[in-house]
C-alpha positions as CSV (number, residue, x, y, z in Angstrom):
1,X,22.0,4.6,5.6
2,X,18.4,2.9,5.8
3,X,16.6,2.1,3.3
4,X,13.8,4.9,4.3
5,X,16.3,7.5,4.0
6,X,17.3,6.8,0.8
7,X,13.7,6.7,-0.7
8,X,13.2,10.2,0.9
9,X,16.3,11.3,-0.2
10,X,15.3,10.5,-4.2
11,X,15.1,7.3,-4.8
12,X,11.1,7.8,-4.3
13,X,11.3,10.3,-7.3
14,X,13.3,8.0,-9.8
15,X,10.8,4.9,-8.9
16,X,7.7,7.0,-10.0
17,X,9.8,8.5,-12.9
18,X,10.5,5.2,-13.8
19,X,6.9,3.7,-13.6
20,X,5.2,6.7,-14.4
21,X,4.2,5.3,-17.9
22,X,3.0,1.8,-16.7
23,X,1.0,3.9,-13.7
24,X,-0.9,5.6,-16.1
25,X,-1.7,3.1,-19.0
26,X,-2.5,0.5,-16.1
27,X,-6.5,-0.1,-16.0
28,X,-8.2,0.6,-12.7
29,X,-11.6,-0.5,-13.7
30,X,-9.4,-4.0,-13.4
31,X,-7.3,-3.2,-10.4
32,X,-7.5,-6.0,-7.5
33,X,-7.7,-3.4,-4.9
34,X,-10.1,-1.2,-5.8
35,X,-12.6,-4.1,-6.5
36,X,-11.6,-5.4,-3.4
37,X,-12.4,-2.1,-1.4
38,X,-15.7,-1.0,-3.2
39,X,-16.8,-4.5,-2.1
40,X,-16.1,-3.7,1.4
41,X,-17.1,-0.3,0.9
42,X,-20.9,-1.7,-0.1
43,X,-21.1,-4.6,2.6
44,X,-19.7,-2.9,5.1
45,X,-20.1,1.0,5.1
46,X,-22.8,1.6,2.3
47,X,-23.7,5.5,2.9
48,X,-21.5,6.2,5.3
49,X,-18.4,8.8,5.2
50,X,-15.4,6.3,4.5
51,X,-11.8,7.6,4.7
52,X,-8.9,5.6,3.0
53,X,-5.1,6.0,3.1
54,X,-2.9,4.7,0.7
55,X,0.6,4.2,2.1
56,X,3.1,4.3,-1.0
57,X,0.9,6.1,-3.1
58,X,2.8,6.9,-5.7
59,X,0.9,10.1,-7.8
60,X,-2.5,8.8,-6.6
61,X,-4.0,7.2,-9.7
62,X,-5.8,5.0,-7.9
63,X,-6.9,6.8,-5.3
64,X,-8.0,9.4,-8.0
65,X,-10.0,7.0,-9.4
66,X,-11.5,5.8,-5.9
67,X,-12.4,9.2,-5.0
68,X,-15.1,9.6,-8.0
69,X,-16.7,6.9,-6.1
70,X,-17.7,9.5,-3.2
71,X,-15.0,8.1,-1.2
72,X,-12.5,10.3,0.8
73,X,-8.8,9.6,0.2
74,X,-5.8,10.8,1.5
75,X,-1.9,9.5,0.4
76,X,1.7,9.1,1.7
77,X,4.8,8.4,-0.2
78,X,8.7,9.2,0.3
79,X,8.6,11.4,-2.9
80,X,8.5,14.8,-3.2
81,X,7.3,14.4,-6.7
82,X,4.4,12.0,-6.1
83,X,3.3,14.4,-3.1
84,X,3.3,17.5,-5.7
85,X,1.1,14.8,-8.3
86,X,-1.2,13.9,-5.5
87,X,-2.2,16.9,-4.3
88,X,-2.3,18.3,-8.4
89,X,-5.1,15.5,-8.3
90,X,-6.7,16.4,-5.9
91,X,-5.5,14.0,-3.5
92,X,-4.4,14.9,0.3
93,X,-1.1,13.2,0.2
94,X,1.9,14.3,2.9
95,X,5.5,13.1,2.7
96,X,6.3,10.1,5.3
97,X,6.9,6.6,5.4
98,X,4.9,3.5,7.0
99,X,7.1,4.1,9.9
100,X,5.5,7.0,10.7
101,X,2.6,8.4,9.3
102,X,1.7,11.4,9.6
103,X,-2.0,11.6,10.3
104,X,-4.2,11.6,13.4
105,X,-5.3,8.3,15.3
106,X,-8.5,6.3,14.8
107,X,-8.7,8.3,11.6
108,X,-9.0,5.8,8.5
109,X,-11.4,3.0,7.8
110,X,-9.2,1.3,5.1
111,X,-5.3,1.5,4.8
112,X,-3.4,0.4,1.6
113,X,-0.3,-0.4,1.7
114,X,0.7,-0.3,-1.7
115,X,3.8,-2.2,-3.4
116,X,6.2,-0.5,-0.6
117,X,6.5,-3.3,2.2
118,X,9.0,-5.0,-0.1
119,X,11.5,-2.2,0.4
120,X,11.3,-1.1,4.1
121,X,13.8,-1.5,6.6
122,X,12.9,-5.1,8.2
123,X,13.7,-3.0,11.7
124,X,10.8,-0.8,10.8
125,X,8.6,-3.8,11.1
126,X,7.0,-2.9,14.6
127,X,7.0,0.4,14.1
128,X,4.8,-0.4,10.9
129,X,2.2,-2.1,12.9
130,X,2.2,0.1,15.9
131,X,1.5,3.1,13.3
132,X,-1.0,1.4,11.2
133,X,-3.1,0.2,14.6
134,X,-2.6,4.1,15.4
135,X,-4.0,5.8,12.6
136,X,-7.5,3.5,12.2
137,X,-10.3,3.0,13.6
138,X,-12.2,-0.2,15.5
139,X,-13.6,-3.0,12.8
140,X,-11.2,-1.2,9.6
141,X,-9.4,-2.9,7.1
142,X,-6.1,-3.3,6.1
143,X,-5.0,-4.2,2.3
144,X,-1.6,-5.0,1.5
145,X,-0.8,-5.1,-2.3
146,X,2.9,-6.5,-2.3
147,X,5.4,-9.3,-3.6
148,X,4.5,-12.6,-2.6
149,X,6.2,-16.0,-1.3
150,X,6.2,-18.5,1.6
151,X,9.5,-18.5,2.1
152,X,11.4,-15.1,2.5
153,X,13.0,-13.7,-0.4
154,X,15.8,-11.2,-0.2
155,X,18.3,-9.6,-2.8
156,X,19.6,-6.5,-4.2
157,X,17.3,-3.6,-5.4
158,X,18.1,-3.6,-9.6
159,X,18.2,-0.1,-9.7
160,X,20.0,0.8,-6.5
161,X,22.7,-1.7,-4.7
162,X,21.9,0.4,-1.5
163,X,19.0,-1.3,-1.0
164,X,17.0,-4.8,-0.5
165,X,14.3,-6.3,-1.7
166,X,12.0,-8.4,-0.2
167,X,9.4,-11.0,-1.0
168,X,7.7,-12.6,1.1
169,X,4.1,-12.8,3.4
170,X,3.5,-9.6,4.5
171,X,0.8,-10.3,6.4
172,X,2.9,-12.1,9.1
173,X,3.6,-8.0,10.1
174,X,0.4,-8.0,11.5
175,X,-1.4,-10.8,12.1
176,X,-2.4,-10.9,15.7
177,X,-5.5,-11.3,18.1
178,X,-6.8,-8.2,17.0
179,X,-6.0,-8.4,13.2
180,X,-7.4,-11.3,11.3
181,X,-6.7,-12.2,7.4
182,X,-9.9,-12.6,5.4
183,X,-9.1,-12.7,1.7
184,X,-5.9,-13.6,-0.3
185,X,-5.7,-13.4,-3.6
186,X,-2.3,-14.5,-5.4
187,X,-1.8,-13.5,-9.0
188,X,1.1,-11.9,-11.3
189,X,2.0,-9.1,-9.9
190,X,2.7,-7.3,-13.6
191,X,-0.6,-8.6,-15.0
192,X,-2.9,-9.5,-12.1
193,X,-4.1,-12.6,-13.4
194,X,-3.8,-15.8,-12.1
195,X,-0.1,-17.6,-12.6
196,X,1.5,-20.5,-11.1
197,X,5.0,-18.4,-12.0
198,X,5.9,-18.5,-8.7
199,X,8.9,-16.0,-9.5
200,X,5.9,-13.7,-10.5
201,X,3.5,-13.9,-7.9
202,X,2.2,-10.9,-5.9
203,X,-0.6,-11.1,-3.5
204,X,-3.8,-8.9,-2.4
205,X,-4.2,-9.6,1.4
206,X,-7.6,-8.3,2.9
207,X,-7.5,-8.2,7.0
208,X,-9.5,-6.5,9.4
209,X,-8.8,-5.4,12.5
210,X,-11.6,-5.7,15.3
211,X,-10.5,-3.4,18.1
């Protein structure tokens, strides 16, 4: 079985089950990735319409947050629960996975892909790409939120032996002619502040795709 089937299966309701507490006591005012994307927002779109889509949304607290900022956002996650939480706040959020997303093309300014690249199916990889150069428009951004190292990481999910975890640079997905990294920030991932705990690191990856 791949990984993506069991996450849609369940396992994408017992992760947010399990983090549910952490997702809400987490500060947002702080979070990396919104910073990052209200600065884009301002130096790039200023008044215009803006549509973002987080990929692994969880229940949308960020994105809940983000949308108070006159921003429209829209969600996909594996879990039926964090679809039925998403659209509770207000979010549009439809069950899929990065694989295949289920949204029109040239549709987003700003994809997220966040904390879920560390457990997809490392055949999925293409497909990934292919959907995410799909789904948003000419001169958008992509920000990866994920587990971070040089060198490839791999071992067994804690909570389910079924599946593997992965840390490594994400970015190498899609890095091309047309998709260029801008910004890289590497902190811990449980804290986001700086550390050189390399068996902590996580890593906010801005790129921008020009066509």
């Amino acid at each position: 079985m791949s990984q993506k089937a069991v996450f849609l299966s369940g396992e994408g309701d017992k992760w947010l089950i399990r983090n549910k507490k952490e997702i809400s006591n987490r500060n947002y005012n702080n979070d990396i990735v919104s910073i990052e994307i209200l600065k884009i927002i301002k130096e790039f779109y200023k008044n215009k319409q803006v549509r973002i889509l987080e990929v692994g949304c969880g229940n949308s607290t960020r994105l809940k947050k983000l949308r108070k900022r006159n921003v429209y956002c829209f969600g996909v996650d594996p879990s039926d629960l964090s679809v039925t939480e998403s659209n509770k706040n207000k979010i549009y959020c439809k069950k899929g996975t990065a694989d295949k997303i289920p949204f029109n093309k040239n549709y987003f300014d700003i994809v997220i892909f966040g904390f879920c690249l560390y457990v997809c199916d490392e055949s999925d990889y293409k497909k990934i790409k292919k959907e995410t150069l799909r789904i948003t428009k000419k001169n958008s951004f992509i920000i990866i939120q994920d587990f971070y190292s040089p060198k490839k990481i791999k071992k067994k999910f804690k909570y389910n032996k079924k599946i593997s975890v992965i840390k490594q640079d994400f970015t190498k997905i899609f890095i091309d002619k047309k998709i260029k990294l801008i910004s890289r920030k590497i902190v811990d991932y449980l804290s986001q502040k700086y550390t050189k705990r390399k068996n902590m690191w996580s890593s906010v990856d801005t790129l921008i795709k020009f066509k």
